[in-house]
N, C-alpha and C positions, 0 to 999 in steps of 0.2 A: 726334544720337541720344543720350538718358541712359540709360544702363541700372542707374540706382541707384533703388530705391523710397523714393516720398516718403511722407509720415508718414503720411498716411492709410491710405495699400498696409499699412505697417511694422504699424499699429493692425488693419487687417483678417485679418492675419495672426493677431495674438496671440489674434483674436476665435476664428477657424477653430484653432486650436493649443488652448485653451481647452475649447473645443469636443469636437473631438475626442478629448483624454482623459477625456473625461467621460462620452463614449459608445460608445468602441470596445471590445467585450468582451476581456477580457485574455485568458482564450483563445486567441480568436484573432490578437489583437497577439500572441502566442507563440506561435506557428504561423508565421506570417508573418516571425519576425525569426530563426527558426532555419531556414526554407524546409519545413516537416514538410508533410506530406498537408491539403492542405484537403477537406472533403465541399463537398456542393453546398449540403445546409443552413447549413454555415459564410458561403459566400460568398453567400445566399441573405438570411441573418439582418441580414449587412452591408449590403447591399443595400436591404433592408427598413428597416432605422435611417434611412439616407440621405434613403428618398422618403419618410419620417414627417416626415421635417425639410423636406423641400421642394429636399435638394439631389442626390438620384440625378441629375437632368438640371440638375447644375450647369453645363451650358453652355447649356443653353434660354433663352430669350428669355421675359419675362416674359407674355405673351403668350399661351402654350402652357403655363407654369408653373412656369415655370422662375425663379431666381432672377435673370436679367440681369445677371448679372456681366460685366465688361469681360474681355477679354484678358489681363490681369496678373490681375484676381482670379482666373480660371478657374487659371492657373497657379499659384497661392499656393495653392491651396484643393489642387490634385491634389500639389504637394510637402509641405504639411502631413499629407497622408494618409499617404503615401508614408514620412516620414520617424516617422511614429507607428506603424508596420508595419501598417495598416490593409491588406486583403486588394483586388490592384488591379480594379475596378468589372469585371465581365463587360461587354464595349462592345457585342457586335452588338445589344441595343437599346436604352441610350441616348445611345450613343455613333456608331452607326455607320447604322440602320433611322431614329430616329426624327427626325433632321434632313433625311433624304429625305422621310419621309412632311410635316413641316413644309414642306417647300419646296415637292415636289411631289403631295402626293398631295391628296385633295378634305377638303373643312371636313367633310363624314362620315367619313371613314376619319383624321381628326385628332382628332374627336372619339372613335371607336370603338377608336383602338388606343395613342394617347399615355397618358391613366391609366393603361392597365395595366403599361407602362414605366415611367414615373415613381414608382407605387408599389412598383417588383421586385419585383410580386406575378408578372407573367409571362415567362417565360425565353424569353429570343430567340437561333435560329443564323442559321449565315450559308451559303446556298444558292450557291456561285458556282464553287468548282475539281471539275475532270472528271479522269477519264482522259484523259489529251492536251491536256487545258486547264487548265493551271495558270499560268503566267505569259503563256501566249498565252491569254488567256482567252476572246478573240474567237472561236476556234475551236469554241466547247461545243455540245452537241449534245443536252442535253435538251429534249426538243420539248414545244410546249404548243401544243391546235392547239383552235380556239373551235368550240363547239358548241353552241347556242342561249345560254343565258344563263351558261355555263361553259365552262373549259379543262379538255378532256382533257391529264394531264403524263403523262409517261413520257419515264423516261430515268434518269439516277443523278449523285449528285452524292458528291464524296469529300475529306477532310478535312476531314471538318465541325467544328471545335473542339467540345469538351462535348454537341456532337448527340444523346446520348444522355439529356439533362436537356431537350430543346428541347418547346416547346407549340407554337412557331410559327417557322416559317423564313423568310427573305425570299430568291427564289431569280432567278435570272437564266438565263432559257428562251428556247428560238428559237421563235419565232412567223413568221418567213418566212426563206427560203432564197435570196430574190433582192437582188441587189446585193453590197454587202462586207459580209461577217463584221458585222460591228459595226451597220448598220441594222437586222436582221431579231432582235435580241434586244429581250424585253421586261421587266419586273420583277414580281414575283408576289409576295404573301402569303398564303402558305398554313400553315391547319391541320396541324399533326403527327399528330393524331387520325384525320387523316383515313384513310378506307380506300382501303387499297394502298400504304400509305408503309410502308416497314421500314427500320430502322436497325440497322447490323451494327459493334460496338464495333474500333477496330484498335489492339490492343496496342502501345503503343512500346519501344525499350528500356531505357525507363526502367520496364517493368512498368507503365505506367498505361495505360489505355483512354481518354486526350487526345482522339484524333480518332476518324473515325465514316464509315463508305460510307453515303448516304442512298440507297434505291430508291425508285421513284416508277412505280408499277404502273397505267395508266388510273387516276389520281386526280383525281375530280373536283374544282373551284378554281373558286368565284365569279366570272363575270368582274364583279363589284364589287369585288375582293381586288389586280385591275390596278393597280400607283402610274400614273397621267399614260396617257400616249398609247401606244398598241401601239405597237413598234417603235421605242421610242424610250428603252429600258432603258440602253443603255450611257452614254445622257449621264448618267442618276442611278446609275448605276455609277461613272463616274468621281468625281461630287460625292460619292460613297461613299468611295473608295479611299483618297482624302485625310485624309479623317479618321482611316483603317483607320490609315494610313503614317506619320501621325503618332503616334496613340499608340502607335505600335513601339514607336517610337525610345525613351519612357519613360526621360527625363534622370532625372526625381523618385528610382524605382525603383535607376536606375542610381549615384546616391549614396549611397545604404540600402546597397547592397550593396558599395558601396570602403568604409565605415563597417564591415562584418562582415570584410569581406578583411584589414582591418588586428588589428581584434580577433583574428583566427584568427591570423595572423601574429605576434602580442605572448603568445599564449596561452602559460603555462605547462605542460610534460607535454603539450606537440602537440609531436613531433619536435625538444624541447629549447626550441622556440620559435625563428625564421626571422625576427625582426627585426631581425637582426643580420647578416643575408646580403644583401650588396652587391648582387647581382644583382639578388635579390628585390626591397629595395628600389628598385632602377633599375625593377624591371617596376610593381611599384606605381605609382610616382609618373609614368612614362609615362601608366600608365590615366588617375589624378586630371586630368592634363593633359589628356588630350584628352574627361575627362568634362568640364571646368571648359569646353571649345572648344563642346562640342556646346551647354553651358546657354549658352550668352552667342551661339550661334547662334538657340536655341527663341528668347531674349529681344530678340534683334536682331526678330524676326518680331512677335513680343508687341507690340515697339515702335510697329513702321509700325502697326501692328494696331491698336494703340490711339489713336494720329495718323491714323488713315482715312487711312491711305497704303498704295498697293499694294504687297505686298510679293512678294520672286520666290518662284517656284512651289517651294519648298524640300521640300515633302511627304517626295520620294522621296530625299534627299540625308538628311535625318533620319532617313528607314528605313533608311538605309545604315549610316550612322555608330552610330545607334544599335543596330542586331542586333548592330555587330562587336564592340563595346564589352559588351555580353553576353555573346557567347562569349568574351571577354578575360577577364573578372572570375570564370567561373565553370571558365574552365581554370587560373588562379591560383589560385584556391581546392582544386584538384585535385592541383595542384604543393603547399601548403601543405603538405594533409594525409597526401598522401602515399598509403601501402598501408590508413591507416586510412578515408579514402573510399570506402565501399561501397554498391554498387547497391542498389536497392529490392527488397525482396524480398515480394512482393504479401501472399499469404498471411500471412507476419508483421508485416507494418503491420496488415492487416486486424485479427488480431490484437491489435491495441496492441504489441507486444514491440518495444523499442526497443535492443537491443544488448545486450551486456554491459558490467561496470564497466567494462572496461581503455579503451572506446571513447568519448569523448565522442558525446552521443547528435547534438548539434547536426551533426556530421559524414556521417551516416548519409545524409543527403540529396544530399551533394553529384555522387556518381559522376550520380546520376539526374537531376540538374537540367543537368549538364555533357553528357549525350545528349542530353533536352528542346530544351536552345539552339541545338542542331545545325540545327534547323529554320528558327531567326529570319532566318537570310539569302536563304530560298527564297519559305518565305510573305508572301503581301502583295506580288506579283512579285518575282523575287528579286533580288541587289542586280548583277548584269550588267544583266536588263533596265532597273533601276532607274538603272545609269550611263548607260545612250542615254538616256532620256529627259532626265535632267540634262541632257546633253552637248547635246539638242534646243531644250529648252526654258527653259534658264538661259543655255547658253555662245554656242546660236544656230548650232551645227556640224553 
């Protein structure tokens, strides 16, 4: 196994490195490298840049439209991003919808719903945790029951990320009630437009409206909108989930952010500046470690991946390591700054008002991104269930 890039990798780098400071609006590169408020138009615009260029579905297969990059490129392309503060891609549609619909949905609904992902002209959520179904997600209970040429849905769906911006959700609904949990669900594409859907924003403690209750009042749902076979949703759930677990994990992201840990820590007139505190340094250089463990894990994978060699089922071991490694870097940063770390205060962001002098403005975010992260070990299964399945499906226990 090499895990060094050879000169071509090294050369497609500087091409994507290039690249992207030539087209990431500085705005937003400064939003991103200080953690401030992005709107929707911000990550909408970026978005937009991407599928101008042809690489929104920089992991698509030429094929569908995508640029066909390998394994290692796909990886070079997401740390380039990541490391020029580029705002990270919204996934539920070209990250996580539209390799379903590729795999499995019909050459019409490939043809009728890929463009509009690839150009982030249209904003996709993700239809899948309930009341009482969130990491047993087998259990959900939004029903869709067929009625001549459509499903009646009804039922609700909860923590929708960004829900509130959504044109289309791709949702995961029971269509029969016999047998186990997991046979009698189906996969659905449905309009947000449509009537009888309402979306109720849920404040977190970070002051933002993040996640979202979906209801679903008798709405009607083409059964054209069906991905694959009734009752046969959870297998294109799980080829979902994978993708979801990977991009948790987000090594790229995760070094951007020991990169500002250190900054804050060296900082002058921050609490005298904390580079100088043994401890602190021991907790840093802990993190860089086991960020340095998790990238040389992604690339162990990259590896076989790109040798057409099978590689183990590592998905949910990377959503592990990686949410923990998240809330790590953003409770350091919390320790850094001390009492100057203050929560978001909705109203005065909305505002523009960014503090006063005595505060570095860059600090203002951090109490609010250090609640945020609180969620990374539960979404996406949390990381208990995420250790059975390891423990099933790696170690063979």
């Amino acid at each position: 196994m090499d895990l060094t890039f050879t000169a071509e990798e090294t050369a497609f780098r500087e091409q994507i490195r290039h690249w992207v400071a030539e087209n990431l609006p500085a705005d937003i590169a400064h939003k991103v490298r200080h953690a401030l408020r992005l709107s929707r138009e911000d990550m909408q615009r970026w978005a937009r840049i991407l599928g101008a260029k042809g690489w929104l579905g920089w992991g698509w297969p030429i094929a569908f439209g995508g640029p066909g990059w390998n394994a290692i490129q796909k990886h070079l392309f997401e740390e380039e991003c990541a490391l020029a503060c580029a705002p990270r891609v919204v996934p539920f549609g070209p990250v996580m919808v539209a390799p379903v619909i590729m795999a499995f949905g019909s050459a019409e609904q490939q043809q009728r719903f890929l463009p509009g992902i690839a150009s982030g002209e249209v904003w996709w959520s993700q239809g899948y945790s309930e009341p009482g179904a969130g990491s047993d997600l087998a259990s959900l209970k939004c029903k869709a029951e067929r009625v001549g040429d459509n499903y009646i849905v009804n039922g609700q769906k909860t923590w929708t990320t960004l829900g509130q911006y959504g044109e289309w959700i791709f949702c995961l609904v029971r269509t029969s009630n016999e047998g186990k949990p997991q046979t009698g669900i189906s996969f659905l594409l449905i309009d947000m437009k449509s009537p009888g859907i309402s979306v109720r924003p849920i404040v977190l403690m970070d002051g933002e409206p993040e996640v979202n209750e979906v209801w679903f009042d008798n709405v009607e749902v083409p059964a054209d909108n069906l991905i694959g076979e009734e009752n046969r949703g959870w297998t294109y759930a799980k080829h979902l989930l994978s993708h979801e677990r990977t991009n948790i994990a987000d090594v790229n992201r995760a070094k951007r952010e020991l990169e500002r840990l250190k900054r804050m820590a060296k900082a002058e007139g921050l609490m005298g500046g904390m580079s100088d505190d043994v401890r602190l340094r021991d907790q840093i250089a802990l993190l860089e470690v086991d960020i340095v463990a998790l990238e040389m894990m992604v690339l162990r994978v990259l590896s076989a991946e790109k040798n057409g060699k099978q590689s183990l089922d590592v998905a949910g071991l990377l959503k592990i390591r990686g949410s923990e490694i998240q809330q790590r870097y953003s409770e350091l940063m919390m320790l850094v700054a001390g009492p100057l770390a203050r929560p978001f205060v909705l109203e005065a962001m909305e505002a523009g008002w960014q503090g006063d002098m005595a505060v570095p403005t860059t600090l203002l975010p951090l109490a609010g991104t250090y609640f945020n992260l609180r969620k990374t070990t539960i979404y996406g299964g949390s990381n208990e269930v995420q250790r059975n399945i390891v423990a099933q499906t790696v170690l063979g226990s």
